[in-house]
Structure formats: structure tokens, C-alpha cells
C-alpha positions as CSV (number, residue, x, y, z in Angstrom):
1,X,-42.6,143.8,48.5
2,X,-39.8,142.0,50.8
3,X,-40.1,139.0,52.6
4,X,-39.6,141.1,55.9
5,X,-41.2,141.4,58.8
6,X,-41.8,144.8,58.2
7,X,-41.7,145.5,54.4
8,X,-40.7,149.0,53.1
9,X,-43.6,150.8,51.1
10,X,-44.3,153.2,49.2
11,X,-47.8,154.1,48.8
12,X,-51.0,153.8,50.3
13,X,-52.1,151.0,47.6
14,X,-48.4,149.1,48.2
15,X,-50.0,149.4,52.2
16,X,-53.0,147.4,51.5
17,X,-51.7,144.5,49.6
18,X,-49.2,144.3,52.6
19,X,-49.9,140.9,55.2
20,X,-51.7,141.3,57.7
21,X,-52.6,139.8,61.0
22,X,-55.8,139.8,63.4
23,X,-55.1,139.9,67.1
24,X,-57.6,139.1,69.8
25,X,-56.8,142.4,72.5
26,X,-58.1,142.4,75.8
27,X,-58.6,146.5,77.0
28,X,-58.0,145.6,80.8
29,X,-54.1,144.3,80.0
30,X,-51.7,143.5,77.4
31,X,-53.1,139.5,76.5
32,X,-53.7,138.6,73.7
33,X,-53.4,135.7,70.6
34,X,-52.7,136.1,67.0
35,X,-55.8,135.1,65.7
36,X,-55.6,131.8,63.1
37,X,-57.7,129.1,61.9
38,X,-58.0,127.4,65.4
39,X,-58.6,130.6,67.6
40,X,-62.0,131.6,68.4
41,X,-62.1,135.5,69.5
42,X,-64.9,134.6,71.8
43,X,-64.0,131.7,73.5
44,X,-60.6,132.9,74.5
45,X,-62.0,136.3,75.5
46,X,-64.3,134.0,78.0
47,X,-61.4,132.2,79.2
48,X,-59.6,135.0,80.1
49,X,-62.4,136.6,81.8
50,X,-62.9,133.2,83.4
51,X,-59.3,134.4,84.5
52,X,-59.7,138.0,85.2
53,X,-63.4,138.8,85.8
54,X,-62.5,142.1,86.2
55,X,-61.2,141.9,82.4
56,X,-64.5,142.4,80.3
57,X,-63.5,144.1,77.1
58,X,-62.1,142.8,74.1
59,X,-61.7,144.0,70.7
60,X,-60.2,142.1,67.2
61,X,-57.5,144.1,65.6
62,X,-55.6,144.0,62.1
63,X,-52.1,144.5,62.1
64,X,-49.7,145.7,58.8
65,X,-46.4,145.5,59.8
66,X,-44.5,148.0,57.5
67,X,-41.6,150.5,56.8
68,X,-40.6,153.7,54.6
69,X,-37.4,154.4,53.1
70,X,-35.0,157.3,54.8
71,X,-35.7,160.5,53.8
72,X,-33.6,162.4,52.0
73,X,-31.9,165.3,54.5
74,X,-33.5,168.9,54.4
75,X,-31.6,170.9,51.8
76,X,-30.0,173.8,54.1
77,X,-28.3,176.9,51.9
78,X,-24.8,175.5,53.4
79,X,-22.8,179.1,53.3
80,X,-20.4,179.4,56.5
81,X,-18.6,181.8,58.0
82,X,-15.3,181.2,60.3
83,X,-15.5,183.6,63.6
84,X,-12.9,184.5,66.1
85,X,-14.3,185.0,69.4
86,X,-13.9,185.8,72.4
87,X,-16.3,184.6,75.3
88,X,-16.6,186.3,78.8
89,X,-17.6,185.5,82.2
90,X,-20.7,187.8,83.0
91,X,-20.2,187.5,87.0
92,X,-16.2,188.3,87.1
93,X,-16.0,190.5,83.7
94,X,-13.2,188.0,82.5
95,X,-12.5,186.2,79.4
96,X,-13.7,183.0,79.6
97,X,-13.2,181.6,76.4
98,X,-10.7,182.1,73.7
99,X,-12.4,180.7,70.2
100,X,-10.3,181.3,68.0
101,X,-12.0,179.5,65.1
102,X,-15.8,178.7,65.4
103,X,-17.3,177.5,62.4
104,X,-21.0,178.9,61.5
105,X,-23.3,177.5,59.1
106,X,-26.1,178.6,57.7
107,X,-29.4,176.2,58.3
108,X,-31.6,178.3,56.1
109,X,-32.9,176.3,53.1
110,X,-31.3,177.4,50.0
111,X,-32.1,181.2,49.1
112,X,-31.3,184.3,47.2
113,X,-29.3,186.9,48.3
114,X,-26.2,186.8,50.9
115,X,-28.2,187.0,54.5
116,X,-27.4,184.0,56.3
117,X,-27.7,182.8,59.9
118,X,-27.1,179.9,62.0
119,X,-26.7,178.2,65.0
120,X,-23.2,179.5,67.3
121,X,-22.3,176.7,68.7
122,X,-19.2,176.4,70.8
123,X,-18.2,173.7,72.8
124,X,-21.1,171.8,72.5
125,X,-23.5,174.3,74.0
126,X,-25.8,176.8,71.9
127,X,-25.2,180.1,72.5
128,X,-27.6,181.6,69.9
129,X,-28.0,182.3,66.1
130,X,-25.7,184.4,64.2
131,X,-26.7,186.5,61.2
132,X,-24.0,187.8,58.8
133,X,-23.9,189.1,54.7
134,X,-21.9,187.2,52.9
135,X,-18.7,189.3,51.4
136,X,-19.2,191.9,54.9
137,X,-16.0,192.8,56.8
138,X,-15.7,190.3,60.0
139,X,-17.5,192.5,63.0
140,X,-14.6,193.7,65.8
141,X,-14.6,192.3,68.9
């Protein structure tokens, strides 16, 4: 374990040998001390009621700061496929787009067997998932 604030673990038993801390809460609103050697849960709760009669329930909680490690990235099969496209304009009939390289990857996790698909992206915006065989003659436009 680190000296940080919020150690990195990684187990459950790592988790309880971790510090802790004890809080007095107060349910009405966010008050509150770190409980110590000097704090009474008690007597502060009746202060603070004193304060806030409204403000009648309290509970002591325990606190374990602590982290985890990144995780390594989901392992996607990878194969891509380079398209030429063109986009059109439903309401006039037009092209809209000219794309003449978009870039398709696929997001599948790693597999047998040459069916892919992935996201189409173009410009930023998702226009769907596309499905291809690997070694298959580019579709015509």
C-alpha cells in the first residue's frame, strides 16, 4: 500500500487492511466531523440539533478511501476495411457526401472466420454498422 490518499488495491483482503475513517453524518444535510479521540458522536449530534431541531438523525460511518489500477482495453478482432462512399441527401436525391476513404474497423472481440462488422462512422456522426467477409470484392455503389 501507498501513502495516498486513496491507495490502489487489489483485493478484497488488500481493502481491509486499508485506513479508515469514522464520520459522524447527519441524514437532514451534509454536516458532519471526522470522528477522533476528542469527538463524541452524541454530543455533536445534540449540538447540531440544538442548531437544526428539525435535524434528528444521525448515523457513524467508516470510510476506505481507495483505488484500482486501469484496466487493460477490451481486445477487439481489429480487421478493417477501407470504403469509398458516396452519401446522399434523402429530401433532394443529391450527393451529399463524397467519402472517398472511410476507414471500418471491426469491434468484435477476436474470432474465427472472416465476418466482421463495425461501426461507419463518417464525419463524426454514426451512420450504422457495417458487415463485410474479409478477402470479398468491395460492394458497387
Amino acid at each position: 500500500m501507498s501513502d495516498s490518499a486513496y491507495p490502489e488495491v487489489t483485493s478484497g483482503d488488500q481493502l481491509k487492511v486499508a485506513p479508515s475513517r469514522d464520520y459522524v453524518c447527519c441524514m437532514g444535510c451534509t454536516d458532519g466531523p471526522r470522528l477522533d479521540e476528542a469527538t463524541d458522536p452524541v454530543e455533536w449530534a445534540r449540538k447540531h440539533r440544538a442548531l437544526k431541531p428539525w435535524h434528528d438523525r444521525f448515523r457513524v460511518e467508516r470510510y476506505t478511501n481507495f483505488s484500482v489500477a486501469p484496466g487493460q482495453p477490451d481486445v477487439i478482432c481489429g480487421a478493417t476495411r477501407k470504403l469509398s462512399m458516396q452519401l446522399f441527401d434523402e429530401s433532394s436525391g443529391d450527393v451529399d457526401l463524397d467519402q472517398p476513404d472511410v476507414t471500418v474497423t471491426c469491434n468484435e472481440a477476436p474470432h474465427p472466420g472472416n465476418e466482421h462488422s463495425g461501426p461507419l462512422v463518417v464525419n463524426g456522426a454514426r451512420l450504422g454498422v457495417h458487415v463485410w467477409t474479409a478477402g470479398a470484392p468491395d460492394p458497387a455503389r
